[in-house]
OpenMM code with the backbone's topology and positions (N, CA, C; nanometers):
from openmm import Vec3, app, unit

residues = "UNK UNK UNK UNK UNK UNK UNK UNK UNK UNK UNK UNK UNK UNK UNK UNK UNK UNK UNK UNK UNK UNK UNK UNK UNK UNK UNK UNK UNK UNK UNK UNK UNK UNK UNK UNK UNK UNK UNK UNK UNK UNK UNK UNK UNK UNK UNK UNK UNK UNK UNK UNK UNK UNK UNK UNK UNK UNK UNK UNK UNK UNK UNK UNK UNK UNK UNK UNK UNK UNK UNK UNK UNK UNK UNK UNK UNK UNK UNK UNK UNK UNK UNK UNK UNK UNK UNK UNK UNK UNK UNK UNK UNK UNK UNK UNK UNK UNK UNK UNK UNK UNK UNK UNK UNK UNK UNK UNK UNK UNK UNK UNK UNK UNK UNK UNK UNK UNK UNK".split()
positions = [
    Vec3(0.0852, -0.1158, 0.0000),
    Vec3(0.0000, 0.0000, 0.0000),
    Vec3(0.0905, 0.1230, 0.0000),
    Vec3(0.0708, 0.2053, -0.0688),
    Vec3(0.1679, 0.3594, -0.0779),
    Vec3(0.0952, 0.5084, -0.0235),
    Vec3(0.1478, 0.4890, 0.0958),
    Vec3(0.0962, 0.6372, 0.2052),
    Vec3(0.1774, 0.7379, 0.1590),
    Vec3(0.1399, 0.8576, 0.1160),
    Vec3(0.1765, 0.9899, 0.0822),
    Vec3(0.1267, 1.0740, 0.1633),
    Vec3(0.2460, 1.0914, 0.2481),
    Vec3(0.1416, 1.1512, 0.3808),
    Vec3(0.2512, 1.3064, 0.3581),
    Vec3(0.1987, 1.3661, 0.2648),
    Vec3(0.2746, 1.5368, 0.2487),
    Vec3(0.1474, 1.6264, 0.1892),
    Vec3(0.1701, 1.6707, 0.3267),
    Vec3(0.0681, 1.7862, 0.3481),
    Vec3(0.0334, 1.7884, 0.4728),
    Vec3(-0.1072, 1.8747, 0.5266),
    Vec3(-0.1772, 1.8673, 0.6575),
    Vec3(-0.2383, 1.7564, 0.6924),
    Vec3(-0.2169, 1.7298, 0.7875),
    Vec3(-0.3298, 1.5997, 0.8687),
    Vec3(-0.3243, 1.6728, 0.9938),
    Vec3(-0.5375, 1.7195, 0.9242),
    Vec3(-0.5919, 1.7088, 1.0568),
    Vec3(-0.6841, 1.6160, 1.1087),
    Vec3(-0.7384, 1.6737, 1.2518),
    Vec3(-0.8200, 1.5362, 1.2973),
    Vec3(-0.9113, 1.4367, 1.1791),
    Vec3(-0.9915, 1.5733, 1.1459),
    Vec3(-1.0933, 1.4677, 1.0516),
    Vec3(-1.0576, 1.5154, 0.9226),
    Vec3(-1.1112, 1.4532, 0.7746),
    Vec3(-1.0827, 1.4865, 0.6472),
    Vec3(-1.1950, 1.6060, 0.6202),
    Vec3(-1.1348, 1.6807, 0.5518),
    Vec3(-1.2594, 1.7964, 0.4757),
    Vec3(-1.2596, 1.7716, 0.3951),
    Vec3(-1.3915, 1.7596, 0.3173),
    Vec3(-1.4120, 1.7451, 0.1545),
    Vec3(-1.4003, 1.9316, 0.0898),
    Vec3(-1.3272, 1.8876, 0.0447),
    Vec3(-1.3361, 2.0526, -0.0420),
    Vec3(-1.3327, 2.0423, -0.1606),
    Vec3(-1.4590, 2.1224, -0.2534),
    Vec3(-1.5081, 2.0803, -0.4021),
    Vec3(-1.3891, 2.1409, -0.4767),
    Vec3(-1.3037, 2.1896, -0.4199),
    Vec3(-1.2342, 2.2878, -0.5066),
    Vec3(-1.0869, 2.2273, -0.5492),
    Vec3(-1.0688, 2.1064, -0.4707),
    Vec3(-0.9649, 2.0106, -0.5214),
    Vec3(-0.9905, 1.9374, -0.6664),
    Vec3(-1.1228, 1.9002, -0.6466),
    Vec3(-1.1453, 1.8093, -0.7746),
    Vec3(-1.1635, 1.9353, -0.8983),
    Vec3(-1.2096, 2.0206, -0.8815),
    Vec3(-1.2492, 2.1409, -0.9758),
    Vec3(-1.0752, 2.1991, -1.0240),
    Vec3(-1.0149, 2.2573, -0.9677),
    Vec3(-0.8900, 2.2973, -1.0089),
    Vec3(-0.7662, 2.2297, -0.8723),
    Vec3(-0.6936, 2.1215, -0.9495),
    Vec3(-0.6060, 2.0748, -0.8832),
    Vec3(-0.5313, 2.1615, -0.7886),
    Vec3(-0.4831, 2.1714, -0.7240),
    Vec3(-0.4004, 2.2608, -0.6061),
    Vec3(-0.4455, 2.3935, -0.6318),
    Vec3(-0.5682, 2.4076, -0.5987),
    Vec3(-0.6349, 2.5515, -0.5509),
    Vec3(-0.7169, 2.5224, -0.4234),
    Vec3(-0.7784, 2.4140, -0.3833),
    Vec3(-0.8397, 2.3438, -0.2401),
    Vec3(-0.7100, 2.3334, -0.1542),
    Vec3(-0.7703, 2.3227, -0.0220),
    Vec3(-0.6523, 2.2625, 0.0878),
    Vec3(-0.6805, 2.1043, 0.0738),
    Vec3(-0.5992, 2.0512, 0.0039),
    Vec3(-0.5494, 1.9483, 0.0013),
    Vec3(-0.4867, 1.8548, 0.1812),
    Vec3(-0.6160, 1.8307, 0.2331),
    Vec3(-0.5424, 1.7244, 0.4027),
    Vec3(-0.5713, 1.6518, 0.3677),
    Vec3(-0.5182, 1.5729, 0.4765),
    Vec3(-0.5479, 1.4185, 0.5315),
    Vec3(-0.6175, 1.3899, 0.6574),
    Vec3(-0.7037, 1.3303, 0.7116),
    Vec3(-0.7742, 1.2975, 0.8196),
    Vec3(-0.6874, 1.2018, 0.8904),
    Vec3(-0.6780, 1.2423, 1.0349),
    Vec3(-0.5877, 1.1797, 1.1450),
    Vec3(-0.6543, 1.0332, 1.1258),
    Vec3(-0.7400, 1.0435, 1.1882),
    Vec3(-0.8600, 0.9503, 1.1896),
    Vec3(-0.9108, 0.8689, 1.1422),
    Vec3(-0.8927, 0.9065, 0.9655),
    Vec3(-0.9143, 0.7852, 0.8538),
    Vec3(-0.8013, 0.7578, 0.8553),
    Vec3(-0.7000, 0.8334, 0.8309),
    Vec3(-0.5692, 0.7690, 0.8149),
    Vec3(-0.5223, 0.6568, 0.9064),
    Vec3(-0.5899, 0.6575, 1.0158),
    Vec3(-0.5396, 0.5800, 1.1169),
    Vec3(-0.6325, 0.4230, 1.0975),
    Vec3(-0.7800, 0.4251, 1.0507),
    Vec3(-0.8620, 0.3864, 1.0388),
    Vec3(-0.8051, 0.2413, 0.8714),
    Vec3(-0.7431, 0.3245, 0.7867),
    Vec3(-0.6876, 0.2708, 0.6973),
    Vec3(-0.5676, 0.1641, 0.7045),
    Vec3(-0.4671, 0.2201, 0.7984),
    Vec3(-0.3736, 0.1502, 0.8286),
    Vec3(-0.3954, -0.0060, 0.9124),
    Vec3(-0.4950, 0.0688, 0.9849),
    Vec3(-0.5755, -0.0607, 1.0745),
    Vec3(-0.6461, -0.1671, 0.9984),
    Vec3(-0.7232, -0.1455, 0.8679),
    Vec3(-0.7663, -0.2010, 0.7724),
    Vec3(-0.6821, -0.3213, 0.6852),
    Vec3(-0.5678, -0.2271, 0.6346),
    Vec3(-0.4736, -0.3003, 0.5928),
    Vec3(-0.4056, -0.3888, 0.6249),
    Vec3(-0.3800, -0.4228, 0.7998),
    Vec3(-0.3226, -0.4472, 0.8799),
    Vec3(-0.4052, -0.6278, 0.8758),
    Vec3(-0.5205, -0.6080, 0.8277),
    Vec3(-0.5968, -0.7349, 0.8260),
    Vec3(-0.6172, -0.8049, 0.6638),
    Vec3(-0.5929, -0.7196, 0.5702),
    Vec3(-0.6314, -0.7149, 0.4759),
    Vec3(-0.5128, -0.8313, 0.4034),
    Vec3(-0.5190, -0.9223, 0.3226),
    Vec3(-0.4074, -1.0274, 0.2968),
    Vec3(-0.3814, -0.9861, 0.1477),
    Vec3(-0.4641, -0.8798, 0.1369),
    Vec3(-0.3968, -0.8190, -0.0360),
    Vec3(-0.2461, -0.7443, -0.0631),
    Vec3(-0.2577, -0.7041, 0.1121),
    Vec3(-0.1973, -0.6024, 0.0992),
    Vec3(-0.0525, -0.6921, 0.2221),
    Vec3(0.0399, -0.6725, 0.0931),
    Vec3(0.1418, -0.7048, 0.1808),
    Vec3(0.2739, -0.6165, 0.2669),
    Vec3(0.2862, -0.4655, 0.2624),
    Vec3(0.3317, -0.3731, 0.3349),
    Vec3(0.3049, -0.2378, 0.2997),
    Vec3(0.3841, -0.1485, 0.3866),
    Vec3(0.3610, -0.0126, 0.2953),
    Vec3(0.4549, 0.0357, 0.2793),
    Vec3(0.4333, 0.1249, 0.1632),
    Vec3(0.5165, 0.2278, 0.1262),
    Vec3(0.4748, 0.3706, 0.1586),
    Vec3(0.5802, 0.4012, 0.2770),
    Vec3(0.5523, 0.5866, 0.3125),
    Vec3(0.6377, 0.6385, 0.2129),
    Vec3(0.5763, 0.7051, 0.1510),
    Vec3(0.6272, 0.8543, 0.1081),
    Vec3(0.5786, 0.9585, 0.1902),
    Vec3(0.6929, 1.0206, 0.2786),
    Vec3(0.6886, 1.1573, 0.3092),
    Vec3(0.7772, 1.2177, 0.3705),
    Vec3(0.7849, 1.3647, 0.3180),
    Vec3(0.8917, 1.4407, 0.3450),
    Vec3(0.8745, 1.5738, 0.4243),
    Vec3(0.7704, 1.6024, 0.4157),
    Vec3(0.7087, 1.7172, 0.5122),
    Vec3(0.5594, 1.7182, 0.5697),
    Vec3(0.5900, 1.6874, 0.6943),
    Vec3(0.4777, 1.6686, 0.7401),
    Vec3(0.4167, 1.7883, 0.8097),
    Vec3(0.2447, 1.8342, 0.8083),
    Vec3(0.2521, 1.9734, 0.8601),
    Vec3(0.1555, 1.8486, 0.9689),
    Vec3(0.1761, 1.8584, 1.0628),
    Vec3(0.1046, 1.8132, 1.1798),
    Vec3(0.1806, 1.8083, 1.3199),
    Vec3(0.0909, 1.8333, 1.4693),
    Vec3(0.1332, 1.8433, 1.5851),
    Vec3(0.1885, 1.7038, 1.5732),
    Vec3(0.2918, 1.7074, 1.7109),
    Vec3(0.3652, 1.6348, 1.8084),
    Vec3(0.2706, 1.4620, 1.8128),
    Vec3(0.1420, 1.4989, 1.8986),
    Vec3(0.0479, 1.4243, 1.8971),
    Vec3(-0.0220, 1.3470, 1.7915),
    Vec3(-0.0311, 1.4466, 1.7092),
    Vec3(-0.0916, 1.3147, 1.5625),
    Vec3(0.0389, 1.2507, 1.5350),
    Vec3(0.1347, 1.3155, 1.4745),
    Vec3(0.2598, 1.2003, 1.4355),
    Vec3(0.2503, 1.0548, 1.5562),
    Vec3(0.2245, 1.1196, 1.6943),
    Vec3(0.2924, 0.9737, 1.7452),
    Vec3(0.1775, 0.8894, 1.7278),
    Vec3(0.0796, 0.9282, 1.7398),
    Vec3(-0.0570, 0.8484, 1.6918),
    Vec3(-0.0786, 0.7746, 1.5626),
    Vec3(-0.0107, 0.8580, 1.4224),
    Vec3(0.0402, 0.7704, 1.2785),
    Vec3(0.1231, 0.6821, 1.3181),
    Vec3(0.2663, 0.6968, 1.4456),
    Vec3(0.3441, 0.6116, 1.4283),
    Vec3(0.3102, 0.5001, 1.5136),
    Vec3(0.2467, 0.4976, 1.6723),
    Vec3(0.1654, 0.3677, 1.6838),
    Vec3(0.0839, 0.2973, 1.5743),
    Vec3(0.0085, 0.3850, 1.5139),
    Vec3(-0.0549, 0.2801, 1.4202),
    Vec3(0.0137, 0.2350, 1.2987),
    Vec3(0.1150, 0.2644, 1.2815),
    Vec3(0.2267, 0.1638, 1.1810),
    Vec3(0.3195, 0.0689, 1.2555),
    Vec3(0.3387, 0.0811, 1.3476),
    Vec3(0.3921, 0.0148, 1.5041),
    Vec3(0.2911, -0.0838, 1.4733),
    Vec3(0.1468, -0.0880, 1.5131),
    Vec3(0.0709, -0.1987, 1.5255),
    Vec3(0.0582, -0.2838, 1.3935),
    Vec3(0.0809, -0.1963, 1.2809),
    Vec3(0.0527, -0.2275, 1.1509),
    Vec3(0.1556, -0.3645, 1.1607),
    Vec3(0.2937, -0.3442, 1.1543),
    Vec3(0.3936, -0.4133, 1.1510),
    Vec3(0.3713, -0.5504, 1.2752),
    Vec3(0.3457, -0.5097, 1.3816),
    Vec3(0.3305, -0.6416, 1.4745),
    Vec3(0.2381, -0.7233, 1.3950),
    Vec3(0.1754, -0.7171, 1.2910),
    Vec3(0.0903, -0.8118, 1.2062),
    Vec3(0.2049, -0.8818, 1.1516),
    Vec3(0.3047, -0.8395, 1.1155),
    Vec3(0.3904, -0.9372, 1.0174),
    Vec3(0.4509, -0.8645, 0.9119),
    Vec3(0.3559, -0.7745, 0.8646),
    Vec3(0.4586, -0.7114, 0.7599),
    Vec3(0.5096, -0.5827, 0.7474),
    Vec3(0.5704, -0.5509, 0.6184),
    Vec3(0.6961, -0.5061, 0.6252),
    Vec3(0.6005, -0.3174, 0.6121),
    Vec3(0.6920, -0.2371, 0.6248),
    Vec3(0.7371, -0.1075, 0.6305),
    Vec3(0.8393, 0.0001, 0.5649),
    Vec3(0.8190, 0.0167, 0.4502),
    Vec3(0.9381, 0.0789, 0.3993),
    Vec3(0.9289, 0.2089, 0.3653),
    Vec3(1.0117, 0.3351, 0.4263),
    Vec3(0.9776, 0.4725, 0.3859),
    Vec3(1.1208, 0.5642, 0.2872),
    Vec3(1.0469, 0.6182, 0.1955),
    Vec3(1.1080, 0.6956, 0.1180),
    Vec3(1.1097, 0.8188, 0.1008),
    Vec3(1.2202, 0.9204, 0.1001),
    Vec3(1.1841, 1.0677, 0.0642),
    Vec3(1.2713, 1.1388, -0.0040),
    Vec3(1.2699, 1.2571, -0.0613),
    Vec3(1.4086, 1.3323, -0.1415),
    Vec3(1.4470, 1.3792, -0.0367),
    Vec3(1.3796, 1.4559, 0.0663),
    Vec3(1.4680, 1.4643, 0.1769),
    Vec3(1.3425, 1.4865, 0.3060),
    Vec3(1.4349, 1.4780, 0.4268),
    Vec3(1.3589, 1.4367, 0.5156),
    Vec3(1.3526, 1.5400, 0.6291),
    Vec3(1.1864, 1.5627, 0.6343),
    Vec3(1.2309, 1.6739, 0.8000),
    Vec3(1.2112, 1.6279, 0.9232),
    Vec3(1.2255, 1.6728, 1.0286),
    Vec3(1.2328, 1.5783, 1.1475),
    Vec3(1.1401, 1.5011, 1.1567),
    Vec3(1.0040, 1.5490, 1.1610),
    Vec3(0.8895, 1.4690, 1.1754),
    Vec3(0.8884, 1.3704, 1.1074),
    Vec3(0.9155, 1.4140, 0.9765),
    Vec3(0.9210, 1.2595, 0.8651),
    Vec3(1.0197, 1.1484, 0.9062),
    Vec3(1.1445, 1.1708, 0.9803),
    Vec3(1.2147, 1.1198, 0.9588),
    Vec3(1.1999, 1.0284, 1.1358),
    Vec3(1.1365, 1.1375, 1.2405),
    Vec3(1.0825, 1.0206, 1.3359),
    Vec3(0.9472, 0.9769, 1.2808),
    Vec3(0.9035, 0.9661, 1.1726),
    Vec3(0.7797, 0.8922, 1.1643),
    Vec3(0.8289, 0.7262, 1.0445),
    Vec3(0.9230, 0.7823, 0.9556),
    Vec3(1.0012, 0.7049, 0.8913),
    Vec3(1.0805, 0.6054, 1.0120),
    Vec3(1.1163, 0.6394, 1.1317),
    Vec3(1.1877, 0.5555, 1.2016),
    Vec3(1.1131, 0.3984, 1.2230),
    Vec3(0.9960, 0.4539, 1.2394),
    Vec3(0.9151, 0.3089, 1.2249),
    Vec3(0.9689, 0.1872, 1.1549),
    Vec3(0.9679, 0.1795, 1.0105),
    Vec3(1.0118, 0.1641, 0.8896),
    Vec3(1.1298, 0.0131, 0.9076),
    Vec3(1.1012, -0.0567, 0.8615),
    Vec3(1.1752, -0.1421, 0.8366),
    Vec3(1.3025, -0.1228, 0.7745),
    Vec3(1.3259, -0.0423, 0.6437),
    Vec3(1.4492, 0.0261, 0.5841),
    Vec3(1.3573, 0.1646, 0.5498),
    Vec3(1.4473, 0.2673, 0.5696),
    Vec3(1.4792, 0.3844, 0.5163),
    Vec3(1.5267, 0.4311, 0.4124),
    Vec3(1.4951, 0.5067, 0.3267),
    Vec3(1.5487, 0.4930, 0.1605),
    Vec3(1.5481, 0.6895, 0.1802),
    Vec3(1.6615, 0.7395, 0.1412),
    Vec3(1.6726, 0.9087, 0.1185),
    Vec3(1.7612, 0.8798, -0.0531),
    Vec3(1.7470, 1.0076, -0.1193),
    Vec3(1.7915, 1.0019, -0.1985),
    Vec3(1.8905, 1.0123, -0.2057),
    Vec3(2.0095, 1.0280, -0.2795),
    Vec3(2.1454, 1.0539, -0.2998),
    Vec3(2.1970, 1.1674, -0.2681),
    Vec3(2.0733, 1.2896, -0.3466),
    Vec3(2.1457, 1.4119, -0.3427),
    Vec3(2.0356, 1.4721, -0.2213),
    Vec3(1.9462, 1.3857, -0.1252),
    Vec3(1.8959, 1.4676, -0.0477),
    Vec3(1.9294, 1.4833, 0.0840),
    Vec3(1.8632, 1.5440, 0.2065),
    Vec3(1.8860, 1.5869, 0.3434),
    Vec3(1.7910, 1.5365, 0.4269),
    Vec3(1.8453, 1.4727, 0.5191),
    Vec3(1.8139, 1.5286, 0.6649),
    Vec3(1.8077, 1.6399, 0.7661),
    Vec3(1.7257, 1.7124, 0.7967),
    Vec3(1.6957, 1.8166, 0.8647),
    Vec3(1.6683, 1.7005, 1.0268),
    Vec3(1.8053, 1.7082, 1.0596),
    Vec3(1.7912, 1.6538, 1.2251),
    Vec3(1.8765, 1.7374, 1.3387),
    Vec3(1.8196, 1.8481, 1.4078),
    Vec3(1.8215, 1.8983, 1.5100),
    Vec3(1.7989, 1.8351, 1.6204),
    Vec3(1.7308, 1.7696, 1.6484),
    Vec3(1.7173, 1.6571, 1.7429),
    Vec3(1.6010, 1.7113, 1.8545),
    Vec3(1.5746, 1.5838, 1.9673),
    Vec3(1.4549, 1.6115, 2.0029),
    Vec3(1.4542, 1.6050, 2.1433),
    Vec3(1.4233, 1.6746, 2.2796),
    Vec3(1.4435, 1.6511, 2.3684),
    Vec3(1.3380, 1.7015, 2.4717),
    Vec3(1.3156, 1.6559, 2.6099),
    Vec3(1.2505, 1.6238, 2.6777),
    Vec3(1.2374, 1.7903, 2.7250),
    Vec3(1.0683, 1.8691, 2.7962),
    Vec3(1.0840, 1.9798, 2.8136),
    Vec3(1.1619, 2.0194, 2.9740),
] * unit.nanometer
topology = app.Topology()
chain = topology.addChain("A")
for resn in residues:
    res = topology.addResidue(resn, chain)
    for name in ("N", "CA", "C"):
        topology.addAtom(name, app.Element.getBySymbol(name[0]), res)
């Protein structure tokens, strides 16, 4: 399955007519919620034998990321695999990529790791 998780994820999905009408003129999100709802799906589903994250910038709080990354955490205690890819990676992506069975960055791309620490 191939998660493209670049852009906003908020709690729930908004339908906005203005995506399908002129491509990138709508706010283009993702729903915390389905997203989480999907992964859980898959997780049972025997079509589907791992995923593929693509993402490189994630606009979302502290709290949803760790909530995507339990539910790829649980995804994987099923058995299968996890693999994330990006041209380059920002922190969030790259603790949400940690999940991940292998990690794939491009050749000519970056890590943006400042690092993360307790308040």
């Amino acid at each position: 399955m191939y998660l493209n998780l670049d852009g906003p994820i908020n709690e729930l999905e908004i339908d906005d007519p203005f995506v399908e009408l002129l491509p990138g003129a709508g706010n283009q999100n993702i729903g915390l919620l389905q997203l989480k709802q999907v992964i859980s799906a898959a997780k049972d589903d025997p079509k589907i034998e791992g995923i593929f994250l693509a993402n490189q910038d994630l606009y979302t709080g502290f709290a949803s990321l760790e909530e995507i990354r339990e539910s790829l955490i649980d995804f994987k205690a099923s058995g299968k695999w996890v693999v994330a890819y990006a041209d380059n990676f920002s922190e969030s992506a790259f603790y949400l990529a940690s999940v991940a069975d292998k990690i794939y960055l491009n050749p000519e791309g970056q890590v943006e790791f400042n690092g993360l620490r307790p308040k």
